[in-house]
C-alpha positions in Angstrom: 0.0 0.0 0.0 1.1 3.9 -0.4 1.9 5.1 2.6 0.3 9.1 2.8 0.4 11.6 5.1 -1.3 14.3 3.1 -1.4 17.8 4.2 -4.7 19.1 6.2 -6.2 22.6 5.2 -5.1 23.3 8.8 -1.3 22.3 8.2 -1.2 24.3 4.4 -2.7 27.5 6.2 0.2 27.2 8.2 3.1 26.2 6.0 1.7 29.6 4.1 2.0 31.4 6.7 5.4 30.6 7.4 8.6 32.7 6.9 12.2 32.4 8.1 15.5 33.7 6.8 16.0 30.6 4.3 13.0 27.5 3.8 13.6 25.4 1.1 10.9 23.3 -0.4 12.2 20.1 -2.0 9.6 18.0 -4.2 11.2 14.3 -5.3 9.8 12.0 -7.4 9.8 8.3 -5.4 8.3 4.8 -5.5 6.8 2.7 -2.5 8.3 0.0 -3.6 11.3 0.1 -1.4 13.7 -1.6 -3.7 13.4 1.7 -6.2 14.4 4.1 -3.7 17.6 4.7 -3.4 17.6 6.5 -6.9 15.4 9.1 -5.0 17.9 9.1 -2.7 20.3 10.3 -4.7 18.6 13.1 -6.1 17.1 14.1 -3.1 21.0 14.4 -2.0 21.8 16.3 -5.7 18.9 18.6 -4.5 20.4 19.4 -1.2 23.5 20.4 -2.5 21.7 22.9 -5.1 20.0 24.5 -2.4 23.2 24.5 -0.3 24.5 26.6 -3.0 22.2 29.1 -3.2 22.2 30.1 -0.4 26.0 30.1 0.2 25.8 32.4 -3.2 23.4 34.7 -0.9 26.2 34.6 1.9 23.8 33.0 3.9 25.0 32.6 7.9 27.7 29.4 7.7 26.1 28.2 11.1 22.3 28.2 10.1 23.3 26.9 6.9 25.4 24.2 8.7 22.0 23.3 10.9 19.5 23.4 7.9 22.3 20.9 5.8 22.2 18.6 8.6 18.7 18.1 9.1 18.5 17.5 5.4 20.9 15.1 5.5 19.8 13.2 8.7 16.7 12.9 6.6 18.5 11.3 3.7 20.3 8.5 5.9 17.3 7.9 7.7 17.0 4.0 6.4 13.9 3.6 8.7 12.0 6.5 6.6 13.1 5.1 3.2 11.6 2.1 3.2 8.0 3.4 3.3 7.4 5.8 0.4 4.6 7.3 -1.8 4.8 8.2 -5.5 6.1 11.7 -4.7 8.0 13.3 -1.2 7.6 16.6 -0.1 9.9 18.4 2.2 9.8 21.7 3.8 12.7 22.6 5.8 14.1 25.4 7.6 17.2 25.9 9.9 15.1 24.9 12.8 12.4 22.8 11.8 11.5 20.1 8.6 8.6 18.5 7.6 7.9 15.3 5.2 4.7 14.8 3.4 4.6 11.6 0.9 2.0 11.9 -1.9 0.2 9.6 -4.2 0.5 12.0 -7.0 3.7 12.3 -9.5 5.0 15.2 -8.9 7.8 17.0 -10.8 11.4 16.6 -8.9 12.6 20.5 -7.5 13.7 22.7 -5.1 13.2 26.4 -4.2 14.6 28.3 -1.9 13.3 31.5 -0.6 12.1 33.1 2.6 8.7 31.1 2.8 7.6 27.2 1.2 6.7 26.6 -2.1 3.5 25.2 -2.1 1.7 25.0 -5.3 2.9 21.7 -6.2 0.5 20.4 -3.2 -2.6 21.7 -4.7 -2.0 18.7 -7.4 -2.7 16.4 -4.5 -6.0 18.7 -3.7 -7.3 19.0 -7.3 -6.9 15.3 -8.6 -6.4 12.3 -5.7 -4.9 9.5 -7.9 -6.3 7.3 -5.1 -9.8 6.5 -4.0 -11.9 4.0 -1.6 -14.4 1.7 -3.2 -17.3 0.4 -0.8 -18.6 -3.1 -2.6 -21.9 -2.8 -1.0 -24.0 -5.8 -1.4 -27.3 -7.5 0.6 -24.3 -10.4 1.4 -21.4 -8.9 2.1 -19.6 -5.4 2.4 -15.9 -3.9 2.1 -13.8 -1.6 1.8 -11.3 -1.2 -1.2 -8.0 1.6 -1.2 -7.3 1.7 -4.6 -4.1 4.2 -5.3 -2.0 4.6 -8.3 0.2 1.7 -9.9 -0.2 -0.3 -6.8 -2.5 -3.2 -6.7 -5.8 -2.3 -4.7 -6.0 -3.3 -0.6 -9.1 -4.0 1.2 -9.5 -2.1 4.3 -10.2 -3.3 7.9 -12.9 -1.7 9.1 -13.6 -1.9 12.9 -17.8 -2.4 13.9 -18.8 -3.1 9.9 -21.7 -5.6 9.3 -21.0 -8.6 8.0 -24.6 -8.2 5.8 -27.8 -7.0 5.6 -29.4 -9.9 7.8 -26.5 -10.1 10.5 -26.5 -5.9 10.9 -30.5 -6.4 11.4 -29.9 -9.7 14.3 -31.9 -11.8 11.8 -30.1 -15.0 10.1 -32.6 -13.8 6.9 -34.6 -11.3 6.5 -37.8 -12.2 5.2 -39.1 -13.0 8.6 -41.6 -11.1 10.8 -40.7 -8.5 13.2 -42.1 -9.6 17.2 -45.3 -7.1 15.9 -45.7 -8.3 12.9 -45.3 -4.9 11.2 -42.2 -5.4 9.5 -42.8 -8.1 7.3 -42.3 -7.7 3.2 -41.5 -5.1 0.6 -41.7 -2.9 3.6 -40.1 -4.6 6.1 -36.8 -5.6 3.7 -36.8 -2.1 3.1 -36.5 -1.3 7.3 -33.9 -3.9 7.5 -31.7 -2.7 4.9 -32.2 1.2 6.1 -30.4 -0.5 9.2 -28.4 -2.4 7.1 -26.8 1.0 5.3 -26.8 3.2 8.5 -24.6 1.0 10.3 -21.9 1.0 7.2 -22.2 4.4 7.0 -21.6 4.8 11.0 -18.7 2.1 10.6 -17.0 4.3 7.7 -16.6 7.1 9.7 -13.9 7.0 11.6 -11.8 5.4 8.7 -12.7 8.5 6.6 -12.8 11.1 8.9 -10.8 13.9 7.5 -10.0 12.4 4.7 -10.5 14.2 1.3 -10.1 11.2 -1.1 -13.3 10.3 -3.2 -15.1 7.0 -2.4 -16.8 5.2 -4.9 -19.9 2.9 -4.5 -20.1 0.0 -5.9 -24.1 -1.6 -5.5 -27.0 -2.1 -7.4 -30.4 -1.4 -6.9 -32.4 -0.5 -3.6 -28.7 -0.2 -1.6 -27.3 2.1 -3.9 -30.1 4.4 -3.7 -30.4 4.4 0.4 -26.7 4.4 0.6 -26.4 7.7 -1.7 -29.4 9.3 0.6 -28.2 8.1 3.8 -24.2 8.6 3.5 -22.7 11.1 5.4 -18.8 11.4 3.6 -19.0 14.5 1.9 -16.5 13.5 -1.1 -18.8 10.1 -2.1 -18.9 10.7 -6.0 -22.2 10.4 -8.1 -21.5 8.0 -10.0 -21.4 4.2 -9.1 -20.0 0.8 -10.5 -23.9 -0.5 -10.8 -22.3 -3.9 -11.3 -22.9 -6.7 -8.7 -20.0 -6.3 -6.4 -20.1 -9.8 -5.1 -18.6 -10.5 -7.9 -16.0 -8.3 -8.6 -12.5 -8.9 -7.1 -10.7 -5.9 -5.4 -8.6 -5.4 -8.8 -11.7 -6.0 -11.1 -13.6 -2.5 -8.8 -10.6 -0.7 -9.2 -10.5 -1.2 -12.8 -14.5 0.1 -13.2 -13.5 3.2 -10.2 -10.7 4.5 -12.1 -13.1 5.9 -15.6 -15.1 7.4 -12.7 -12.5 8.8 -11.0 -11.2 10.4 -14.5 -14.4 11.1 -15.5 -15.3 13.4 -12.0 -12.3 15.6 -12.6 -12.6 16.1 -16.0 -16.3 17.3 -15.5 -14.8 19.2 -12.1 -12.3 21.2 -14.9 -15.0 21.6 -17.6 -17.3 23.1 -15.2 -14.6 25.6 -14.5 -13.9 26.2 -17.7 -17.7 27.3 -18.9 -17.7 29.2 -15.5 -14.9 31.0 -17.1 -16.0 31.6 -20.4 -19.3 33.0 -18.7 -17.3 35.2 -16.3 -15.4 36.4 -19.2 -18.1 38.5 -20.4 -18.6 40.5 -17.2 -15.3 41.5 -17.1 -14.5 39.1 -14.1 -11.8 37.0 -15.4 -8.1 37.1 -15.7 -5.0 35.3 -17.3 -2.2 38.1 -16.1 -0.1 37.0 -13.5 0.0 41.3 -12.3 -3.6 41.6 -12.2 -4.4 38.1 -10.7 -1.2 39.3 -7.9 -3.3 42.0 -7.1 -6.6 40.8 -7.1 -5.4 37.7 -4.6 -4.2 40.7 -2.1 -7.2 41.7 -2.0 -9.2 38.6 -1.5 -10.8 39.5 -5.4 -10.3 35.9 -6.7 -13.3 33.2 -6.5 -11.5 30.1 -8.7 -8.0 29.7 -9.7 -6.6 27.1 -11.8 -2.6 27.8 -11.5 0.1 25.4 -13.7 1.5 23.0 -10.8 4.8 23.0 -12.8 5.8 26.2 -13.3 7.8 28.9 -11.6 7.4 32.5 -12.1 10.4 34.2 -9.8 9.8 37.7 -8.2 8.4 39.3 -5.8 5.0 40.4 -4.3 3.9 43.6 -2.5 2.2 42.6 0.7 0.0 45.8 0.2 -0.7 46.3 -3.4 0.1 43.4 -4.7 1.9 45.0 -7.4 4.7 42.3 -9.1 8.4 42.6 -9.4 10.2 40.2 -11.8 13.4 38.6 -11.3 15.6 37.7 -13.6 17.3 35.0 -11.5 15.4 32.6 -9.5 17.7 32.8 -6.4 17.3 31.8 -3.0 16.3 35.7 -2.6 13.5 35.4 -4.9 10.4 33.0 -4.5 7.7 31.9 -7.0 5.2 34.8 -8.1 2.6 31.8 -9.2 3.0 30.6 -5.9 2.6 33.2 -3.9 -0.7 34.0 -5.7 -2.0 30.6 -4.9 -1.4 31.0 -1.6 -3.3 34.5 -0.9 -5.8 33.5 -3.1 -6.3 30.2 -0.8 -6.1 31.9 2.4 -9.3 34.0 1.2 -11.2 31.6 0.7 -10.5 30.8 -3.6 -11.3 27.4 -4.9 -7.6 26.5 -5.7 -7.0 24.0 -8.1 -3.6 22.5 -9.3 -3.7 21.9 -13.0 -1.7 20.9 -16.1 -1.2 23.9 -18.1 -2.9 22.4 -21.4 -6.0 22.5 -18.8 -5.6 26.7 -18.2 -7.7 28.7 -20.1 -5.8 30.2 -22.6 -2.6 27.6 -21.4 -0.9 30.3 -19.4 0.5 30.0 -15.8 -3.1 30.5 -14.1 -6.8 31.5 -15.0 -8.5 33.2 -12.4 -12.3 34.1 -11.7 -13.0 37.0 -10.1 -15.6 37.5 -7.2 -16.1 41.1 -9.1 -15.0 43.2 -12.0 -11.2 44.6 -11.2 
């Protein structure tokens, strides 16, 4: 299995917020299988020593340099830590603190070095989970399924789920009477499944508290209708595998989830897209990096769709939000693209992480605008 520790809302809002005379944010390409990994390592050590040498080109102090070197490198020789990996590591690091986040998604290897994180690589991990849970939800027999990205698909212990309908309900069937008599029937199987579907969805969420992954359903019938009215996980997509899932092996769901999964961000992206094109016309759009700066200063941005690859270096006024460009993306200067997601996010945007062939008009960003600039 991928082994994630995804950032919360709570932990980006504060990664953002950070600043400190050098933080370097490393993203590495890796592999959980542990075998492949020590190719990682060795760029993860070839990025070290390219951060190293921007800031010794800044005359950065030899002694916090010496600290925020060492932490990096405890990391790299940290066997333990190695032999658990994701499809992508993120590191933010400072002279006095660092912090790891391995990602399903593949991110693009790099480092930057400024006086606050680069984070837009992590709304990639936001915008499109390459991972999901299936629930195979059946009148005989229920599961969990983690499916994640070129790894074969787990099922998931879940503490307190049914075994089936009939054994969440007491009954060894359930097409006999209740003590009254009432429940008996069309009716009565329609009670005992209710029960059925409340006490997966009350088993579920502990597992999925906090999480932000999608789950898929796979059921037919009366369950998939009472499960879709009665869930309470808020990222449950709309469309279900409407195959029998007592038939399907954990591989054989993920293969059906993963159209679905596709299919849910593409219709996510198009949606903004139209948005945009609608929002064009009232003069509440933007593809310029200056006046998208400026309107995320002033908490004027509604959507954003940024480029998760690229790096625009300069600089930001905290008060106007007017844009300086650098010509050199040193360990002075920090990503202008970056810094917009950022402010945008901490106002409240929709952020999403994109590849730039999914931007309107393939720019660095597209923003919608809560009002006319």
């Amino acid at each position: 299995m991928l082994h994630l520790d995804i950032p919360t809302r709570n932990e980006f809002s504060l990664l953002a917020e950070k600043r400190a005379d050098a933080c370097v944010s490393i993203y590495l390409k890796t592999s959980p299988i542990t075998e492949n990994v020590q190719a990682s390592r060795i760029e993860l050590k070839n990025l070290i020593r390219d951060a190293q040498n921007q800031l010794e080109e800044a005359a950065f102090d030899k002694k916090r340099l010496a600290a925020l070197v060492d932490g990096l490198n405890d990391l790299l020789d940290d066997d333990d830590f190695w032999r658990f990996q994701a499809n992508s590591l993120a590191v933010f690091a400072t002279p006095d603190t660092i912090r790891t986040y391995r990602l399903a998604n593949d991110l693009t290897s790099m480092v930057q070095v400024s006086d606050r994180f680069h984070l837009k690589p992590l709304f990639r991990v936001i915008t499109f989970s390459h991972s999901a849970f299936i629930l195979a939800l059946s009148e005989n027999a229920v599961r969990l399924v983690e499916m994640n990205a070129d790894l074969p698909p787990e099922a998931v212990t879940v503490h307190d789920m049914p075994k089936d309908a009939a054994s969440a309900a007491g009954k060894s069937t359930l097409n006999d009477r209740s003590m009254s008599g009432r429940i008996h029937g069309t009716e009565g199987l329609n009670v005992r499944l209710e029960q059925y579907v409340r006490k997966v969805d009350g088993a579920l969420r502990p597992v999925l508290a906090g999480r932000e992954r999608p789950l898929i359903v796979a059921a037919t019938g009366r369950l998939a209708d009472l499960f879709k009215h009665m869930n309470s996980y808020h990222n449950t997509l709309d469309e279900t595998i409407s195959d029998s899932p007592d038939r399907l092996s954990e591989a054989e769901l993920a293969a059906r989830a993963r159209p679905i999964l596709d299919a849910s961000y593409k219709a996510n992206i198009a949606e903004i897209k139209a948005l945009f094109d609608k929002r064009t016309g009232e003069r509440r759009t933007t593809t310029d990096v200056s006046d998208a700066a400026r309107a995320a200063t002033f908490g004027a941005i509604q959507t954003l769709l940024v480029d998760i690859d690229s790096v625009v270096a300069g600089f930001i006024d905290d008060e106007t939000g007017a844009v300086t460009f650098a010509e050199k993306d040193d360990a002075k200067a920090y990503g202008i693209i970056d810094q917009i997601t950022a402010r945008a996010f901490g106002s409240g945007a929709t952020v999403l992480g994109v590849r730039r062939d999914e931007i309107p008009g393939g720019g660095d960003l597209a923003a919608i605008l809560r009002y006319p600039l």
